[in-house]
C-alpha positions in Angstrom: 109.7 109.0 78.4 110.5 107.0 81.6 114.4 105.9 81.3 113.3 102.2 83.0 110.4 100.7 83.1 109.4 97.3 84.2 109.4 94.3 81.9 108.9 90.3 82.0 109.6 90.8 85.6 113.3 92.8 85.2 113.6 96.4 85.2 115.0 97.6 81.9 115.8 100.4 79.5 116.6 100.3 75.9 118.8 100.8 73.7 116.5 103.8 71.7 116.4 105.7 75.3 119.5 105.4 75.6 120.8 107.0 72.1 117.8 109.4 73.0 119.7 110.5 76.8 122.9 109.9 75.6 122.5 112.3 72.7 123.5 109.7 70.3 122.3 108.0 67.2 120.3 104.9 67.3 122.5 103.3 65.0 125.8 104.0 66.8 124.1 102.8 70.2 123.1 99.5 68.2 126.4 99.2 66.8 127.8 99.3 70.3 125.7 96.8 71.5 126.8 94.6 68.6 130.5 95.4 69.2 130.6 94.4 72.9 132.8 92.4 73.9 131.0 89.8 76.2 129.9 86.9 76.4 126.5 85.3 74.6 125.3 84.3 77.7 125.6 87.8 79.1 124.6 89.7 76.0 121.4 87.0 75.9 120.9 88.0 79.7 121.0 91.5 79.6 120.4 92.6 75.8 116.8 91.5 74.0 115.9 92.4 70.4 112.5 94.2 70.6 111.1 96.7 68.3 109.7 100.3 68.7 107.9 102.1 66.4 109.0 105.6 64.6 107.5 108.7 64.5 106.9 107.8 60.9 105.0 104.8 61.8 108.1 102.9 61.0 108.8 99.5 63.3 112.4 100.0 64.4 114.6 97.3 65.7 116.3 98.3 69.3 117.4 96.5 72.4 115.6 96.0 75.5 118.5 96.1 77.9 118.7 94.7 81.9 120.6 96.8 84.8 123.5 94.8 84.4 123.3 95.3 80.1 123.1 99.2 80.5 126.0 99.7 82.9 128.3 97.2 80.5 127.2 99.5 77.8 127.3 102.2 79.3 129.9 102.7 81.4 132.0 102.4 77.7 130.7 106.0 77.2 132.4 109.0 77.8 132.1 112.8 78.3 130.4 114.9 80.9 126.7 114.1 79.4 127.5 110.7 79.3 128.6 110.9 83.1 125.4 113.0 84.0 123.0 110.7 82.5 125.0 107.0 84.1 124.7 108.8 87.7 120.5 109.4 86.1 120.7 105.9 85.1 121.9 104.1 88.3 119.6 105.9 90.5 116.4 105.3 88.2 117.5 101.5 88.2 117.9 101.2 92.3 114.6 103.4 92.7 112.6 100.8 90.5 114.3 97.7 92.2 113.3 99.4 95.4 109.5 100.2 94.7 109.7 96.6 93.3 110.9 95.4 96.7 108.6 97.4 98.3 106.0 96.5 96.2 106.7 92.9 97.1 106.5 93.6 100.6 103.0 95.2 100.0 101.6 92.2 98.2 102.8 90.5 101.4 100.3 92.5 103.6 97.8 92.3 101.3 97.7 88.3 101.3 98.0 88.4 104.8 95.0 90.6 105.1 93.2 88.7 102.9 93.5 85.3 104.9 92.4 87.4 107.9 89.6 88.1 106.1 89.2 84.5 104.9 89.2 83.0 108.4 86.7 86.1 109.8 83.9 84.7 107.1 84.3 81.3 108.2 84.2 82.3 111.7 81.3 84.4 110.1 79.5 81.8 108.5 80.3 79.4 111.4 78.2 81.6 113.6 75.6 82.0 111.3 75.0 78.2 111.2 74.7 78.3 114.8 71.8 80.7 114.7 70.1 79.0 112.2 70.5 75.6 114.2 69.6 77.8 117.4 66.0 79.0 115.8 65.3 75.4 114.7 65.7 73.8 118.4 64.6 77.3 120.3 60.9 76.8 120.2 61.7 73.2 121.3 63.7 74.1 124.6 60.8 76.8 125.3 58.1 74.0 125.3 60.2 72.0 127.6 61.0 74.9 129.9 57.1 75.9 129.8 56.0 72.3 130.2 58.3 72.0 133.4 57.4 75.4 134.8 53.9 74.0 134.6 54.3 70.8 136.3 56.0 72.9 139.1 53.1 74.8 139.8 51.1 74.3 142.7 47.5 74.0 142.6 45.5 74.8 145.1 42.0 73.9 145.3 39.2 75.5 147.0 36.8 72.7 148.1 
């Protein structure tokens, strides 16, 4: 089980992972949550009630919980596990912010690349308009160039 993951747009974890890493109990990571002491505004930031489902099939209330949410929690934990797994925590949070950045940048090139592409068909289909239009008047210009190369001629007659 991935400890983030991407969600709504915000990287997250939850609250189950986190009992799960922690080596805690869902229910004392829940009453945590409950017992911080923040503000609604950053608890309805950072902590969203979700649901996950047991190995029993059972649907289990947890938390999803932001960057900012997890090290509030967190950081409130102690012990040489619970030190191991916020140094596992920070860097899984800054790698997916990064590939999200990066990802970003990506979708930059790839819109760029794709009005490239864009103005090459109109360019495209500019020029193929102008072939068309060229076989329509071709056969005329011929004539005329035929005609004229005609008339330029010189005849001689043998009387």
């Amino acid at each position: 089980m991935d400890l983030v993951k991407f969600t709504n747009g915000v990287v997250t974890t939850n609250s189950k992972i986190i009992a799960d890493r922690f080596g805690k109990t869902h229910r004392d990571v829940i009453r945590a949550i409950k017992l911080l002491e923040c503000s609604e505004e950053f608890r309805g930031r950072c902590f969203a009630q979700s649901y996950y489902t047991s190995t029993q099939n059972k649907r289990i209330k947890c938390y999803e919980i932001t960057k900012d949410g997890f090290m509030f929690l967190g950081m409130g934990f102690t012990g040489k596990k619970a030190a191991r797994w916020k140094e596992d925590y920070i860097s899984a949070f800054n790698h997916m912010e990064a590939h999200i950045s990066q990802s970003g940048t990506m979708m930059e090139k790839i819109n760029s690349a794709l009005a490239i592409m864009e103005q090459d068909k109109k360019t495209a289909s500019l020029c193929a308009q102008g072939l068309n239009q060229w076989k329509r008047v071709k056969r005329k210009h011929k004539k005329e160039v035929d005609r004229l190369v005609n008339e330029s001629q010189l005849v001689l007659s043998l009387e």
